[in-house]
PQR file with spaces between the fields and no chain letter, atoms N, CA, C, O and H, PARSE charges and radii, in Angstrom:
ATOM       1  N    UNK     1     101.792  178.413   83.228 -0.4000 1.5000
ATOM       2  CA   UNK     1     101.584  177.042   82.812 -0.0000 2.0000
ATOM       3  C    UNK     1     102.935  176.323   82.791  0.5500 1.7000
ATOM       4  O    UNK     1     103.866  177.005   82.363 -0.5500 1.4000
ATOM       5  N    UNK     2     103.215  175.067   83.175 -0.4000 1.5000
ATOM       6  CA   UNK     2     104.221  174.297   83.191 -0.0000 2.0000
ATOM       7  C    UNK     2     104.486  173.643   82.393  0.5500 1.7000
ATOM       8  O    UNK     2     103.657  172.827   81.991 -0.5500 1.4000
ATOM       9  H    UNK     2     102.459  174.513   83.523  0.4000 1.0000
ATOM      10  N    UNK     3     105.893  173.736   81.765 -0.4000 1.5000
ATOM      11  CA   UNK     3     105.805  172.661   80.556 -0.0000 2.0000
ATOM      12  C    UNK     3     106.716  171.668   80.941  0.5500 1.7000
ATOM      13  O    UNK     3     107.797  171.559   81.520 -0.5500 1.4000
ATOM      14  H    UNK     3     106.566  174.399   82.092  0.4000 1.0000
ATOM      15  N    UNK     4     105.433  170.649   80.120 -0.4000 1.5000
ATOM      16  CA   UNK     4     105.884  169.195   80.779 -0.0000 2.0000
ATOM      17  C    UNK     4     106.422  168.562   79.578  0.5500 1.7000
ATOM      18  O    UNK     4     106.185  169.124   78.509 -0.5500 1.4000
ATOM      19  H    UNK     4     104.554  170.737   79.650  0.4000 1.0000
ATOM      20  N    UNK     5     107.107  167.484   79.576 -0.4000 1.5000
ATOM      21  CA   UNK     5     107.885  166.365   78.483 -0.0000 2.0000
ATOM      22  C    UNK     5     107.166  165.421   77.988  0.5500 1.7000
ATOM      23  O    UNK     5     106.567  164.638   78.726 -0.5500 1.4000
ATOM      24  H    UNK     5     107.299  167.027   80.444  0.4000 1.0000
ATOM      25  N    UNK     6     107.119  165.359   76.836 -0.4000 1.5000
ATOM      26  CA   UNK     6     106.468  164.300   76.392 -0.0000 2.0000
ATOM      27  C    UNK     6     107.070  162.654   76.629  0.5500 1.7000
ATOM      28  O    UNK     6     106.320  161.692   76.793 -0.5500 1.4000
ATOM      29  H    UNK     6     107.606  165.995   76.237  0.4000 1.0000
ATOM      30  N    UNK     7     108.129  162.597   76.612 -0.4000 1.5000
ATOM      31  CA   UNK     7     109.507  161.690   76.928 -0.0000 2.0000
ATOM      32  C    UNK     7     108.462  160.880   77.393  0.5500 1.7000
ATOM      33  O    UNK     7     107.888  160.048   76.690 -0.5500 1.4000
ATOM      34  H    UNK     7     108.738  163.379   76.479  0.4000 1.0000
ATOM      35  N    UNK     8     108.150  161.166   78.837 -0.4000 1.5000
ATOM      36  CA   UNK     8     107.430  160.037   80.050 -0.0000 2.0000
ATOM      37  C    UNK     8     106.448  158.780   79.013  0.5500 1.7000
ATOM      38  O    UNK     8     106.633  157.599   78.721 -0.5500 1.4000
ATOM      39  H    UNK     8     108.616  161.842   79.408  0.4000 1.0000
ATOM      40  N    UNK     9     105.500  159.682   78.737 -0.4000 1.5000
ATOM      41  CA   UNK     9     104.275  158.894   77.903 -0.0000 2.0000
ATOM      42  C    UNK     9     104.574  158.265   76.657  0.5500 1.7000
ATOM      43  O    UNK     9     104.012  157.216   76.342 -0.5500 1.4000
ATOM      44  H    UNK     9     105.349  160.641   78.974  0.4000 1.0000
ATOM      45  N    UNK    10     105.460  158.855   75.882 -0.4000 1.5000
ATOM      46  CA   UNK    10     106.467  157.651   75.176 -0.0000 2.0000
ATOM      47  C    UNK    10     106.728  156.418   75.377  0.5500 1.7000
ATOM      48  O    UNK    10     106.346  155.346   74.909 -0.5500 1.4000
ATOM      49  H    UNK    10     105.917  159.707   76.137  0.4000 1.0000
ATOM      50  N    UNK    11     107.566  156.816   76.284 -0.4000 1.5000
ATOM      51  CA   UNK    11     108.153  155.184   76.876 -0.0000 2.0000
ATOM      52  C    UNK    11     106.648  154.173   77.511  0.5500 1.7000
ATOM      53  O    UNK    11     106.462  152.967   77.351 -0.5500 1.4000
ATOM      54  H    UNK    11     107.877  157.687   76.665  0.4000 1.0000
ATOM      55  N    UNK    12     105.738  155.198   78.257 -0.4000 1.5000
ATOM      56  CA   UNK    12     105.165  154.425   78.940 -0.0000 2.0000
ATOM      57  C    UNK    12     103.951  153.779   77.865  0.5500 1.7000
ATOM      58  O    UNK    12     103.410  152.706   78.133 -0.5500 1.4000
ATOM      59  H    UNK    12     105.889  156.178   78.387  0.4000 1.0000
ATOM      60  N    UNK    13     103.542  154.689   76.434 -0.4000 1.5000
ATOM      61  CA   UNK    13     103.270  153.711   75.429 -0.0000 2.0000
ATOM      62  C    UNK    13     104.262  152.868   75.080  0.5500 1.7000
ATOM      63  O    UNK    13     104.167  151.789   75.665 -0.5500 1.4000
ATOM      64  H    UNK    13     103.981  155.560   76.217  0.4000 1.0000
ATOM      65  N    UNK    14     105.170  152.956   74.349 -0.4000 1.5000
ATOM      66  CA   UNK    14     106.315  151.886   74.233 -0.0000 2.0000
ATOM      67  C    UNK    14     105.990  150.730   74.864  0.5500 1.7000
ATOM      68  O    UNK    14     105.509  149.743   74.308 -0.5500 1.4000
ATOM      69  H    UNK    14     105.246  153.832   73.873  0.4000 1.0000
ATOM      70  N    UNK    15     106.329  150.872   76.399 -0.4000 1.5000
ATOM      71  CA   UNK    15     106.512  149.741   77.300 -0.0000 2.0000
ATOM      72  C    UNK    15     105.289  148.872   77.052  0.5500 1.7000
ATOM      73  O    UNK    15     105.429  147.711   76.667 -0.5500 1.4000
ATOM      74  H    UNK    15     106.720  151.674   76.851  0.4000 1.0000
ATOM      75  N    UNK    16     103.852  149.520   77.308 -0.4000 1.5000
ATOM      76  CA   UNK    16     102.672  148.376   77.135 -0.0000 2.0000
ATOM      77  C    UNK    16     102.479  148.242   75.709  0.5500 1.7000
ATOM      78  O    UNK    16     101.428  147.725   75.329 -0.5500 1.4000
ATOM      79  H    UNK    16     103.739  150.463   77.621  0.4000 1.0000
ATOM      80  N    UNK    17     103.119  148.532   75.072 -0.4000 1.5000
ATOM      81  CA   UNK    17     103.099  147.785   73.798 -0.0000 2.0000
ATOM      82  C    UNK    17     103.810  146.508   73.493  0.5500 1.7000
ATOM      83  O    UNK    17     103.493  145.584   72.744 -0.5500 1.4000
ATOM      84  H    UNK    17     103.973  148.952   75.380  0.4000 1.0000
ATOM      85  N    UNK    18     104.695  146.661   74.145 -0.4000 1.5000
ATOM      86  CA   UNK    18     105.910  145.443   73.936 -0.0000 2.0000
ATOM      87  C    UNK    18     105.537  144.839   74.919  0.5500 1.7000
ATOM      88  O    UNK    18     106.262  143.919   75.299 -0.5500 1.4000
ATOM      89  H    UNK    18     104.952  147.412   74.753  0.4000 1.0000
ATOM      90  N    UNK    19     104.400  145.106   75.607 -0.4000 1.5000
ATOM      91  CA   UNK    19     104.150  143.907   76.619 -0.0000 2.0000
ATOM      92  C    UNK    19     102.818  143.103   75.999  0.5500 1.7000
ATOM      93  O    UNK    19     102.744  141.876   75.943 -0.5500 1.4000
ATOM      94  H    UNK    19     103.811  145.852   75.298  0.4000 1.0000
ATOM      95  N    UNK    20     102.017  143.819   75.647 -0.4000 1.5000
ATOM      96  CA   UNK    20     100.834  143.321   74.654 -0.0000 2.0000
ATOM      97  C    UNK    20     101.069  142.358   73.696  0.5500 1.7000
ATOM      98  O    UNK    20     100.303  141.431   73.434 -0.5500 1.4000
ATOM      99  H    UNK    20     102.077  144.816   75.692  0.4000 1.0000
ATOM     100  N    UNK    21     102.445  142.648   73.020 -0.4000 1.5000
ATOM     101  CA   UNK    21     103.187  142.018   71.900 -0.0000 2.0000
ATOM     102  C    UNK    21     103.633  140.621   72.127  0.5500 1.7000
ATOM     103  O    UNK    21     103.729  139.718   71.296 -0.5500 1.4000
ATOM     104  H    UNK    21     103.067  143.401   73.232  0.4000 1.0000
ATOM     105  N    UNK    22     103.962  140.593   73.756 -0.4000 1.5000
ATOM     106  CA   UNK    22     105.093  139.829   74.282 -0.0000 2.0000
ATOM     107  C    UNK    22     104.363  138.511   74.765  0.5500 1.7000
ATOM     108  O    UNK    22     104.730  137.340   74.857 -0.5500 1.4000
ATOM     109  H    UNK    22     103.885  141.326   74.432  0.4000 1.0000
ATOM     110  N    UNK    23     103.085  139.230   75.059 -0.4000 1.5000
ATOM     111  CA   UNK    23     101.782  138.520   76.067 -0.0000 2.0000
ATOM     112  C    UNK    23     101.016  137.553   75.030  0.5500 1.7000
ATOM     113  O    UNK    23     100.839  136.384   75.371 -0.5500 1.4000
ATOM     114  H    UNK    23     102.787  140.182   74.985  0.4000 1.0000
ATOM     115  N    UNK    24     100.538  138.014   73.727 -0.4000 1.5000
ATOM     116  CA   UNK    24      99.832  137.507   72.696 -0.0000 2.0000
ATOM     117  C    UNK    24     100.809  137.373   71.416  0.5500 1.7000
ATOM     118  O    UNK    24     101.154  138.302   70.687 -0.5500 1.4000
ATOM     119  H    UNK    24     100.682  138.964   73.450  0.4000 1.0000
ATOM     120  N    UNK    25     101.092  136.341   71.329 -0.4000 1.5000
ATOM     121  CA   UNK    25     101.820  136.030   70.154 -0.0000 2.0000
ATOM     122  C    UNK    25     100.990  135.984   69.322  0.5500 1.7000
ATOM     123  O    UNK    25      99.797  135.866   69.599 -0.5500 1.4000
ATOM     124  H    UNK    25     100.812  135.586   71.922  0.4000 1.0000
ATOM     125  N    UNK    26     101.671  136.108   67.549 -0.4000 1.5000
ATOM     126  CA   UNK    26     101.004  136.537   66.557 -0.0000 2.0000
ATOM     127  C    UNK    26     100.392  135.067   66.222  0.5500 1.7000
ATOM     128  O    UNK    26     100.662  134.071   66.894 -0.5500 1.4000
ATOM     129  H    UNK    26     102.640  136.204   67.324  0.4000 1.0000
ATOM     130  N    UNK    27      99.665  135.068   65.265 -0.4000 1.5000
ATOM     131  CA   UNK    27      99.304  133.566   64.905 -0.0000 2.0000
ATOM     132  C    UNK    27     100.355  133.225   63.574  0.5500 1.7000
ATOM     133  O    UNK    27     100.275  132.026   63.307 -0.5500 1.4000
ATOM     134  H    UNK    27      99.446  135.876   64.719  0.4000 1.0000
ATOM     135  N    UNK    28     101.044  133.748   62.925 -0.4000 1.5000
ATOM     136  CA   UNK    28     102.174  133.491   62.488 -0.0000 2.0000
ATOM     137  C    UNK    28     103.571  132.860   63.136  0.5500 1.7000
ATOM     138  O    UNK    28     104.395  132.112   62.609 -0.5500 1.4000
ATOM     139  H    UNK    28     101.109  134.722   63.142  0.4000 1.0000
ATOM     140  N    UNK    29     103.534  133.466   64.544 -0.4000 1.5000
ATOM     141  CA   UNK    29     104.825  132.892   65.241 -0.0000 2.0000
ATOM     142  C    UNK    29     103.898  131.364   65.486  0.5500 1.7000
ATOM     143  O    UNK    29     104.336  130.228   65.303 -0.5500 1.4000
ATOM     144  H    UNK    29     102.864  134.073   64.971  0.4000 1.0000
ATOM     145  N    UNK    30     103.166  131.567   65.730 -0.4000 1.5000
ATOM     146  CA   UNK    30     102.327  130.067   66.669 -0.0000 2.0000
ATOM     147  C    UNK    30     102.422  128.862   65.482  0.5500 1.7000
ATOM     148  O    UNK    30     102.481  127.664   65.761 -0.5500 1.4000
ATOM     149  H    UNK    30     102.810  132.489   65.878  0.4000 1.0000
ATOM     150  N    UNK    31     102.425  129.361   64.219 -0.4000 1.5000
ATOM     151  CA   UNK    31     102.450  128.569   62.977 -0.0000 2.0000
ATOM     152  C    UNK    31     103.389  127.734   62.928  0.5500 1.7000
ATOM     153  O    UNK    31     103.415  126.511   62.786 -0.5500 1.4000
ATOM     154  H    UNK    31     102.378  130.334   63.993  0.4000 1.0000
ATOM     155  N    UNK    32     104.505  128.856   63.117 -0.4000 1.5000
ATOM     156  CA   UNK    32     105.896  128.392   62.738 -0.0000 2.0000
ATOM     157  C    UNK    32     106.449  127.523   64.312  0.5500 1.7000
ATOM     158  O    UNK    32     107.448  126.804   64.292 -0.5500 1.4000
ATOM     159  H    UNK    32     104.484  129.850   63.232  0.4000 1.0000
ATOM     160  N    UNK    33     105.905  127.668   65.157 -0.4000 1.5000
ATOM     161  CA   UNK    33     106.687  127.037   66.440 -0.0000 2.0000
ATOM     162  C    UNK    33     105.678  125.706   66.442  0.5500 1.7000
ATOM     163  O    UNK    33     106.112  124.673   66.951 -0.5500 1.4000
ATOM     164  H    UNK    33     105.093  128.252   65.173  0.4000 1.0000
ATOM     165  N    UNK    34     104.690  125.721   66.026 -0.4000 1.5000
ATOM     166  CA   UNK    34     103.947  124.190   65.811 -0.0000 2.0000
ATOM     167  C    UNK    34     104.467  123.402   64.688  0.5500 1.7000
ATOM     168  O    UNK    34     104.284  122.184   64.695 -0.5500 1.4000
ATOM     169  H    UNK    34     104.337  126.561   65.613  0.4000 1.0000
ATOM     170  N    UNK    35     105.197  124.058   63.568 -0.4000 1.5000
ATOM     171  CA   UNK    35     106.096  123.210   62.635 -0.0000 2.0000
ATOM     172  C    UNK    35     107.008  123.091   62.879  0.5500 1.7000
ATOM     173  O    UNK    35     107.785  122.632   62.042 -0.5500 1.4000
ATOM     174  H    UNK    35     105.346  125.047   63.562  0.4000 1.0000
ATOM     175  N    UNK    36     107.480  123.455   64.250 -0.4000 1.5000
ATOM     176  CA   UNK    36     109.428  123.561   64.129 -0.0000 2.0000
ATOM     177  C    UNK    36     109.315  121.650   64.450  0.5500 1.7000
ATOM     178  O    UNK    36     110.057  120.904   63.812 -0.5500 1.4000
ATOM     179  H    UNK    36     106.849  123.828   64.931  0.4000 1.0000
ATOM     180  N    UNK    37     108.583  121.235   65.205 -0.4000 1.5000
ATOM     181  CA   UNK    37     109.160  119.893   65.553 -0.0000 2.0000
ATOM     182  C    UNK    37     109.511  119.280   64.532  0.5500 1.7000
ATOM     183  O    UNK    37     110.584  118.677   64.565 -0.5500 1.4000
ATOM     184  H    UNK    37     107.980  121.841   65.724  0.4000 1.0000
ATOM     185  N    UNK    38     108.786  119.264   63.463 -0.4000 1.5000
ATOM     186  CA   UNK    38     109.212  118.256   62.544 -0.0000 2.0000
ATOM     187  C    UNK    38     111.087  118.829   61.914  0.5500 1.7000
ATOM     188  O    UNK    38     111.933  118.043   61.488 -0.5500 1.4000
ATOM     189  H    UNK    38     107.915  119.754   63.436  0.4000 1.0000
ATOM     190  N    UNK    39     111.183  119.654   61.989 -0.4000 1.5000
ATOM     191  CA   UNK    39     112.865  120.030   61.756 -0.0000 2.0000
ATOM     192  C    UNK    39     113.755  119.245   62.807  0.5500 1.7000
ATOM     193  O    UNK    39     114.587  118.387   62.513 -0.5500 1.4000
ATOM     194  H    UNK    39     110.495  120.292   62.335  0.4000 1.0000
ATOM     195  N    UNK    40     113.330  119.837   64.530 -0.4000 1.5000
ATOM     196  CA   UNK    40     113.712  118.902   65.137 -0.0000 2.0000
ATOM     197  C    UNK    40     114.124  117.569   65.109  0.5500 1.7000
ATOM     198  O    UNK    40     115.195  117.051   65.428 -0.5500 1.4000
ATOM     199  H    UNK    40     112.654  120.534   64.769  0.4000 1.0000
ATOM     200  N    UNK    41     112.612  116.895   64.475 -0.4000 1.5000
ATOM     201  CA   UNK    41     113.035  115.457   64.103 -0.0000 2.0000
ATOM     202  C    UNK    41     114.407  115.053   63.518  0.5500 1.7000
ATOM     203  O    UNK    41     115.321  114.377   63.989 -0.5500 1.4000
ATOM     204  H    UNK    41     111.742  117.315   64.216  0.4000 1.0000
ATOM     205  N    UNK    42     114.214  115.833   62.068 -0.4000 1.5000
ATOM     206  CA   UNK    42     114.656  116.369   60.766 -0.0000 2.0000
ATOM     207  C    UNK    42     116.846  115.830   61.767  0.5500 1.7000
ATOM     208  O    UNK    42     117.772  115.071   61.479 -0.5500 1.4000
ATOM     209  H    UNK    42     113.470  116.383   61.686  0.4000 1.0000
ATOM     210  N    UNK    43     116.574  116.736   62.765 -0.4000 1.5000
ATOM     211  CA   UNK    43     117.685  117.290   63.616 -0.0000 2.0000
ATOM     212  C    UNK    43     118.238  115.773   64.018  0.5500 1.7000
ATOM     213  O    UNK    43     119.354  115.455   63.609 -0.5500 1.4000
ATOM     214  H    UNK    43     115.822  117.353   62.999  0.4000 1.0000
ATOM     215  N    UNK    44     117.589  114.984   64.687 -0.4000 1.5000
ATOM     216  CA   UNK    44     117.981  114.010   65.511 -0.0000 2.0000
ATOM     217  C    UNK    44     117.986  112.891   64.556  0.5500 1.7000
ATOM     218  O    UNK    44     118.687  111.889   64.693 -0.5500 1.4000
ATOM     219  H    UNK    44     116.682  115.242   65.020  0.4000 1.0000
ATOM     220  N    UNK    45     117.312  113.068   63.747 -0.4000 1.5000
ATOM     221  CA   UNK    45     118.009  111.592   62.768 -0.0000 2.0000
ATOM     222  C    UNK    45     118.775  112.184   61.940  0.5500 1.7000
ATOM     223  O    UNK    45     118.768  111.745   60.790 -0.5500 1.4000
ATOM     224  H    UNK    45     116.742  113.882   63.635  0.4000 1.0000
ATOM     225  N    UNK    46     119.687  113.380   62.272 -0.4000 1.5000
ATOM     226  CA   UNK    46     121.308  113.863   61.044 -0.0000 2.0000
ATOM     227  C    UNK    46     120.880  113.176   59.701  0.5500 1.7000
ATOM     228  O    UNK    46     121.303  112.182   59.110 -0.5500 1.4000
ATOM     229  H    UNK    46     119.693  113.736   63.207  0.4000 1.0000
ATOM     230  N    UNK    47     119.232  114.668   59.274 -0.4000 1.5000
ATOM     231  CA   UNK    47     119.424  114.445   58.179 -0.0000 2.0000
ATOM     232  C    UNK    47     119.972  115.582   57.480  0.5500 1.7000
ATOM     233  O    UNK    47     119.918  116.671   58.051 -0.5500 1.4000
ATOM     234  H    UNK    47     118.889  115.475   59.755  0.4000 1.0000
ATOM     235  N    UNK    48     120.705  115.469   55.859 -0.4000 1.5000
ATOM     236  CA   UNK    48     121.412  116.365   55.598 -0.0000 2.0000
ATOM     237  C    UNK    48     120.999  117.875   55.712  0.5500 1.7000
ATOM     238  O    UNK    48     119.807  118.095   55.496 -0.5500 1.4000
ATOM     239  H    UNK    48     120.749  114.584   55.395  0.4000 1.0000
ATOM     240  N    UNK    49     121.635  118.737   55.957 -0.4000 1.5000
ATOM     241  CA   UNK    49     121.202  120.669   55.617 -0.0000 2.0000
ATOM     242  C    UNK    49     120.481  120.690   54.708  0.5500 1.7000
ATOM     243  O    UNK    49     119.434  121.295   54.938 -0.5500 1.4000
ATOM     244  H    UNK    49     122.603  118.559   56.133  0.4000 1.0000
ATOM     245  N    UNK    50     120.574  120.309   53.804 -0.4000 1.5000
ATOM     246  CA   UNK    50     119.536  120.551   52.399 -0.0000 2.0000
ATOM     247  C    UNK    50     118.461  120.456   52.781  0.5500 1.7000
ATOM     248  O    UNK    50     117.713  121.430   52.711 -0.5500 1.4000
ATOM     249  H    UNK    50     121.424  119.817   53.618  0.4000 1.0000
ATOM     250  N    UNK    51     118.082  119.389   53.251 -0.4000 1.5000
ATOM     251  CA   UNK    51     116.375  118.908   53.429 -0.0000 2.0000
ATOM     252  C    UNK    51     115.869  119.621   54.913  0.5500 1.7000
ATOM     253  O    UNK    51     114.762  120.097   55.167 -0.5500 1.4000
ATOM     254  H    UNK    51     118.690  118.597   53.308  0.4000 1.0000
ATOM     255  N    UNK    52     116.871  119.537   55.645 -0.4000 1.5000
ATOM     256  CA   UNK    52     116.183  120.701   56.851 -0.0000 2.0000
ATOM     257  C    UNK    52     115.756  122.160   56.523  0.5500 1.7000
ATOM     258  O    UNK    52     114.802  122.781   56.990 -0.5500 1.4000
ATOM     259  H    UNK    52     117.769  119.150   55.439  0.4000 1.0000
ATOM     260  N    UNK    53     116.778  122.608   55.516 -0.4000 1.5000
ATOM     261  CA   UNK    53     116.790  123.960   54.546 -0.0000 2.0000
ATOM     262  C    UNK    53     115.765  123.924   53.967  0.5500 1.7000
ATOM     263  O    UNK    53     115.132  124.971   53.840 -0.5500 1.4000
ATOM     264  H    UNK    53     117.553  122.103   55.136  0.4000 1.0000
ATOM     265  N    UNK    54     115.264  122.692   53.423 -0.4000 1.5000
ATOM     266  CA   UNK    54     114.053  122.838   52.690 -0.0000 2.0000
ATOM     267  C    UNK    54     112.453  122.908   53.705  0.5500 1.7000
ATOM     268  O    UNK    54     111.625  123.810   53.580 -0.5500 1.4000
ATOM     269  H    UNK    54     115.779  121.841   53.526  0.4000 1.0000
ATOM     270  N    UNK    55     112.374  122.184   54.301 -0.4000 1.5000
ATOM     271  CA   UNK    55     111.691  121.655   55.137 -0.0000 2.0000
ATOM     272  C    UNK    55     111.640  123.136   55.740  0.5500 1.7000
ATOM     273  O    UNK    55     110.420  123.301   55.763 -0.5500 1.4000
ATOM     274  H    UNK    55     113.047  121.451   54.403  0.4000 1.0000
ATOM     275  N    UNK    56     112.202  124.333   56.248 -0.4000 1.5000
ATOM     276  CA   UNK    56     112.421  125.639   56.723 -0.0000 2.0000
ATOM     277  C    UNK    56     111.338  126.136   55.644  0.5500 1.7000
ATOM     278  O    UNK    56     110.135  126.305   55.842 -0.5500 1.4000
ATOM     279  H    UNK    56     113.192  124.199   56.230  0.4000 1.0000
ATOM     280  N    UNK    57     111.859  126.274   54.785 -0.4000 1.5000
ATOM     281  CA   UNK    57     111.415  126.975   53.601 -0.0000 2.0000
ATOM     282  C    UNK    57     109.657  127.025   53.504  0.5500 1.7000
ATOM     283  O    UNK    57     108.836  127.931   53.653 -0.5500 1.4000
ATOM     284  H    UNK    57     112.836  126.136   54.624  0.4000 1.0000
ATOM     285  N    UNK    58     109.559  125.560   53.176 -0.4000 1.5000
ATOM     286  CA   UNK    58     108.384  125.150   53.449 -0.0000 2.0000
ATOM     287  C    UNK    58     107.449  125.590   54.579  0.5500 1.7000
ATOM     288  O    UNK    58     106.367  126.117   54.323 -0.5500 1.4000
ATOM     289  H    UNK    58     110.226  124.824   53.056  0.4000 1.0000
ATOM     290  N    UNK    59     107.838  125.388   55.735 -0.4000 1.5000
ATOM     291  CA   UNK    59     107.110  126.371   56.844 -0.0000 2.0000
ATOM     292  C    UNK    59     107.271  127.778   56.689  0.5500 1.7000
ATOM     293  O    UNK    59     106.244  128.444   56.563 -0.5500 1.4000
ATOM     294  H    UNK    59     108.718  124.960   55.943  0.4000 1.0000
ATOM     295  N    UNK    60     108.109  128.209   56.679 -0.4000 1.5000
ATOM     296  CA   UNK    60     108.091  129.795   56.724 -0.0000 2.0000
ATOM     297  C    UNK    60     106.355  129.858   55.108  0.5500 1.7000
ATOM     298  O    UNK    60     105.286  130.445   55.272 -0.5500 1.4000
ATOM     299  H    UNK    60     108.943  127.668   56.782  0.4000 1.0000
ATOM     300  N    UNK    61     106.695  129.207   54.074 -0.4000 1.5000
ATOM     301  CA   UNK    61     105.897  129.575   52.886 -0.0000 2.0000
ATOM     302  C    UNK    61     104.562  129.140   53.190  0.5500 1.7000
ATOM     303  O    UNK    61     103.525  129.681   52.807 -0.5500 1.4000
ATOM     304  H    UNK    61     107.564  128.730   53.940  0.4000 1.0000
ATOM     305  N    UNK    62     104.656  128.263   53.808 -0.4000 1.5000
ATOM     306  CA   UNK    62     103.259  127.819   54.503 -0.0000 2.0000
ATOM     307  C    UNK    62     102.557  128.893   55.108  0.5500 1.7000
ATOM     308  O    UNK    62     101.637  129.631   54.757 -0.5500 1.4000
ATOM     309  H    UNK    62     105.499  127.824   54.120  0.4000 1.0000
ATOM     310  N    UNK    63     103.338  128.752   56.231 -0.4000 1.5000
ATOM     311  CA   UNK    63     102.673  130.075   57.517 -0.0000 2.0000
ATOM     312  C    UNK    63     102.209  131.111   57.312  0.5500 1.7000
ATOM     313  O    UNK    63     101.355  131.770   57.906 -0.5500 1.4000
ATOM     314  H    UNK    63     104.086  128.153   56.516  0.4000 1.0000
ATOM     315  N    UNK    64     102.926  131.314   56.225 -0.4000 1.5000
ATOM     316  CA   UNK    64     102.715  133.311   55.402 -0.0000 2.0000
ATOM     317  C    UNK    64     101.192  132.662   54.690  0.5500 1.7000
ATOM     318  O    UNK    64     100.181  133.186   55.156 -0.5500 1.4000
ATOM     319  H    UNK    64     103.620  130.779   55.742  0.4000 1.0000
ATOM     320  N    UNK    65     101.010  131.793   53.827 -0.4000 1.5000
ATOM     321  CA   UNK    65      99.564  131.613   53.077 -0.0000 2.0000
ATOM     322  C    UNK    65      98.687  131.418   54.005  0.5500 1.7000
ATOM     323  O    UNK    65      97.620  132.030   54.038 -0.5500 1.4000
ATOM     324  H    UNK    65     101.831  131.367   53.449  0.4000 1.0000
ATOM     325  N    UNK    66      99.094  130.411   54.991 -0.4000 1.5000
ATOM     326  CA   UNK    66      98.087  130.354   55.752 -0.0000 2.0000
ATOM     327  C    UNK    66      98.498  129.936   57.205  0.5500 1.7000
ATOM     328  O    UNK    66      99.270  128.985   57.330 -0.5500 1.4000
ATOM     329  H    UNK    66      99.961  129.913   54.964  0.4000 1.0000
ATOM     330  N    UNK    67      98.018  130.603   58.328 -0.4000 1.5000
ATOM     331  CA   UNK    67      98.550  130.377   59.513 -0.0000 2.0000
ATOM     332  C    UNK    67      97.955  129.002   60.362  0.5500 1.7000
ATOM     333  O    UNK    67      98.263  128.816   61.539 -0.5500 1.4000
ATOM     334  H    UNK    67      97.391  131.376   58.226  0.4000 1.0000
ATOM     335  N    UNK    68      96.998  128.004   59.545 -0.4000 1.5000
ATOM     336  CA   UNK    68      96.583  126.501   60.292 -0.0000 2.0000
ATOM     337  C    UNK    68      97.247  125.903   59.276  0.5500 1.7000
ATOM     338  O    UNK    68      96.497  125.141   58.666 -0.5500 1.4000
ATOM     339  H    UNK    68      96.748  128.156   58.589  0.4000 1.0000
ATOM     340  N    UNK    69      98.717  125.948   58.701 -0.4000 1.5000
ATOM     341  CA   UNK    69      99.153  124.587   57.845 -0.0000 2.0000
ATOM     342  C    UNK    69      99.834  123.939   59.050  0.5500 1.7000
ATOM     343  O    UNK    69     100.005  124.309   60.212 -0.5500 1.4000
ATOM     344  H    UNK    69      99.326  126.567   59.197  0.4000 1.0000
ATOM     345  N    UNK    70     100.161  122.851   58.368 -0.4000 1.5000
ATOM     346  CA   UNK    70     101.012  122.021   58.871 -0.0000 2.0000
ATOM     347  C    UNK    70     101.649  120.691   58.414  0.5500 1.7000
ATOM     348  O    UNK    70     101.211  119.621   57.994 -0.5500 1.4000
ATOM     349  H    UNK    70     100.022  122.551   57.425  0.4000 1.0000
ATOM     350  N    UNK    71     102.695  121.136   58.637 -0.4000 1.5000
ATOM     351  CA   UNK    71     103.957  120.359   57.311 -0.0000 2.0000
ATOM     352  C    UNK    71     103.720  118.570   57.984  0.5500 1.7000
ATOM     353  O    UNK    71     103.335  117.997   59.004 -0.5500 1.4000
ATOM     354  H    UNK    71     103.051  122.006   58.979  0.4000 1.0000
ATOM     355  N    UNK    72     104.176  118.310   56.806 -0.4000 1.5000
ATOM     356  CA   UNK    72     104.152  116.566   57.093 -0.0000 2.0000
ATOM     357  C    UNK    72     105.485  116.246   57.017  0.5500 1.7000
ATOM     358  O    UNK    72     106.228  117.216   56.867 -0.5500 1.4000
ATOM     359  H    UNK    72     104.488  118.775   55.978  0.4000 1.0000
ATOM     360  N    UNK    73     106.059  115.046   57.084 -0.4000 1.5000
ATOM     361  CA   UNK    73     107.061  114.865   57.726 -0.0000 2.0000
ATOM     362  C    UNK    73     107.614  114.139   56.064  0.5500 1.7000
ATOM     363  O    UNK    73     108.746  113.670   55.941 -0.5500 1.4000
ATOM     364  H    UNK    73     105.455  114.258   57.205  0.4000 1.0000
């Protein structure tokens, strides 16, 4: 009998995993990249760090309770 490596099938789970991962984003990332604009905004009218900091905060705390919020401006 030949002994074979497990090594191969490792990686080759690995690999379609991180492609599955890569392919379907979580509905948490999707949360947070549908609130980033309003930071953006936040960005282009130089408003201070604080309130962009906050405004962060707020999405990240959002997204985690629930993944259809969406911050107001």
């Amino acid at each position: 009998m030949k002994k074979f490596s497990v090594w191969p099938g490792v990686l080759i789970v690995c690999f379609i995993a991180i492609t599955i991962l890569t392919i379907f984003p979580s509905k948490h990332k999707q949360c947070i990249d549908r609130n980033r604009i309003v930071i953006e905004k936040l960005q282009e009218a130089n408003a201070d760090r604080e309130t962009i900091k906050n405004k962060g905060y707020e999405i990240g705390i959002g997204c985690r309770a629930n993944t259809d919020f969406n911050l107001t401006e």
